[in-house]
C-alpha positions, 0 to 999 in steps of 0.5 A: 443937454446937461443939466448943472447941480451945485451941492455944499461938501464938507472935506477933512483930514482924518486923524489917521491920515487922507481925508473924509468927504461928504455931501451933508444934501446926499444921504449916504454920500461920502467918499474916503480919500488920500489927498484933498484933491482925490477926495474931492474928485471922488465925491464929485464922481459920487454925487454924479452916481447919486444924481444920476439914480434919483433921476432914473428911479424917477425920485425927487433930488434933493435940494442941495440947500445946507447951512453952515453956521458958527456957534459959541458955547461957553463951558 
């Protein structure tokens, strides 16, 4: 039986163009992208890949807890 993990992700428009993801959960997953919705498939298939090497080095998964929050600072 599979087990489901629900992971925040952040998505952005790079300034040259495509998109940046990643999995602020996840140290060191993060995917580049043409698209928002290619970018989102290959950080799904990168938290998998990730996922799947915690459970076969026998490691500890990250929680998957990440807050977002806004801020005001006056300048």
């Amino acid at each position: 039986m599979k087990k489901e993990y629900s992971f925040t992700v952040a998505i952005e428009p790079c300034k040259e163009g495509g998109y940046f993801g990643t999995c602020p959960s996840i140290p060191g997953c993060h995917v580049q992208g043409e698209t928002y919705e290619e970018t989102l498939r290959e950080l799904k298939a990168a938290i998998k890949a990730m996922i799947e090497d915690y459970i076969e080095d026998k490691e500890v998964l990250p929680a998957g807890e990440v807050a977002f929050t806004t801020v005001k600072v006056a300048v």
